[in-house]
N, C-alpha and C positions, 0 to 999 in steps of 0.2 A: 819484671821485665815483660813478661807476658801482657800485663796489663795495658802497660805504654804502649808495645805494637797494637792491640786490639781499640785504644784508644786512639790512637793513629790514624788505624784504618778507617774508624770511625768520622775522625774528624776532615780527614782528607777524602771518602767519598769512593777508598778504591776497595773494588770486592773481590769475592775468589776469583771468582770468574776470570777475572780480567789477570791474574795471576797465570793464567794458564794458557799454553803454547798454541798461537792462533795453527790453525789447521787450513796451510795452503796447496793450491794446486802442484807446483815446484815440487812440493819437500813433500806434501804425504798422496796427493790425488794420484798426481801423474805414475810414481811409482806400483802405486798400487793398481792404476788403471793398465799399465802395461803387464804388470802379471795376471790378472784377471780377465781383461778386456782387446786386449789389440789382438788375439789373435782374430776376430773379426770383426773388428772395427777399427781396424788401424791403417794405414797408407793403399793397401790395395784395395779399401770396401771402398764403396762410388759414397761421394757426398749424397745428402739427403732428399735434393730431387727427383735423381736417377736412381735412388734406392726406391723411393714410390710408385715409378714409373715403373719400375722389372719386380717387384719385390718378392714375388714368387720364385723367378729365376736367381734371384741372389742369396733364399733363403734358403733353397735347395742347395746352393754353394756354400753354405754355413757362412755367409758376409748379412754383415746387418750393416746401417748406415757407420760412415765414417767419424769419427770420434777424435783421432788422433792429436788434435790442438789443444790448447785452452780455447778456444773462439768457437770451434767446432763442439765440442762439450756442452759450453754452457749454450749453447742454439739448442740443446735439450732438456734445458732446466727454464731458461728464460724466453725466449720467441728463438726462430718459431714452433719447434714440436715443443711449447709450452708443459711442463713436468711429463715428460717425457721417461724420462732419469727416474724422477720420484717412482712411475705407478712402474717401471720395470724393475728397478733396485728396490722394492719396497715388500717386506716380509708379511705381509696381507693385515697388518695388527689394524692398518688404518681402512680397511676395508668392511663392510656392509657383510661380505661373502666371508673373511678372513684367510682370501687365495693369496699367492705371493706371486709378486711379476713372473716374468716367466724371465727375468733373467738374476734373480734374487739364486738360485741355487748355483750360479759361477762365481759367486761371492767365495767362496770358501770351501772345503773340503769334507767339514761340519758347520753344526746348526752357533757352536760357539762362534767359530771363526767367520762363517757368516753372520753375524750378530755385530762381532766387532768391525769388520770392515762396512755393515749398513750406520753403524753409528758414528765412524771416520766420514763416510758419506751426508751425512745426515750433517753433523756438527760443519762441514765446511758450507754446506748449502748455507745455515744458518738457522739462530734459534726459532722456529714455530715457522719457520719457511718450508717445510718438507712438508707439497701440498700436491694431491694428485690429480688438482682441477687441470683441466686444458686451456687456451686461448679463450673458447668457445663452448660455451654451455653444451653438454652432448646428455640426452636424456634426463639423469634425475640429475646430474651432478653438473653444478653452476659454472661458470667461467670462470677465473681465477681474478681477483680483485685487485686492486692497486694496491691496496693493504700489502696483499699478499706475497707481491712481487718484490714493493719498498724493503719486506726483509730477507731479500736471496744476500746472500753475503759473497759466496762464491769466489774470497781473495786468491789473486795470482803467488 
């Protein structure tokens, strides 16, 4: 029997991967962005302009920009604060320095549980999409490519 399913899958083209539970904004982002994240980026932080504008005055108020959407959200992964999300959520592995965002330790309570909810993150962006270029090339590190964009997955 074994063999039949593995011939199956063979001959039909479908892999583990695809076996396994897509990771959406809805069901796994959102909830986990609200226990981690809203309390300062949620309905009373100012949208992303007026957070640039004051950013000092808001930072001292523990508010970073607004978050609280899908639409909102992904304006920090995709245009405009292009991987925004990545070089803040990101545990420095993909770094030169090996620093982690500086919002990498509101992940979790430990280094496990931040771990798992960077790889919940990680997995909804999308495979080899978790990139910490910018829009715009800024010193040594390049703008971020069409390549690079084509695999944000980011499902609702």
């Amino acid at each position: 029997m074994l063999r039949f399913a593995l011939a199956l899958l063979l001959v039909t083209g479908v892999s583990a991967p695809s076996w396994a539970q897509d990771i959406t904004y809805r069901k796994h982002i959102r909830p986990l962005w609200t226990q981690k994240c809203a309390a300062c980026h949620g309905v009373d932080a100012p949208y992303l302009g007026e957070f640039m504008e004051n950013q000092k005055k808001f930072e001292a108020a523990l508010k970073g920009p607004r978050m609280d959407s899908y639409a909102d959200l992904i304006a920090f992964i995709g245009w405009p604060d292009t991987g925004a999300i990545m070089r803040r959520l990101d545990d420095g592995k993909n770094t030169a320095e090996r620093k982690p965002g500086n919002m990498y330790q509101y992940l979790g309570a430990t280094d496990t549980e931040r771990q798992k909810n960077l790889a919940l993150f990680k997995e909804w962006v999308g495979k080899d999409a978790w990139k910490l270029n910018r829009w715009e090339a800024r010193g040594k590190v390049p703008a971020i490519t069409k390549a690079d964009l084509d695999r944000i997955q980011v499902k609702y």
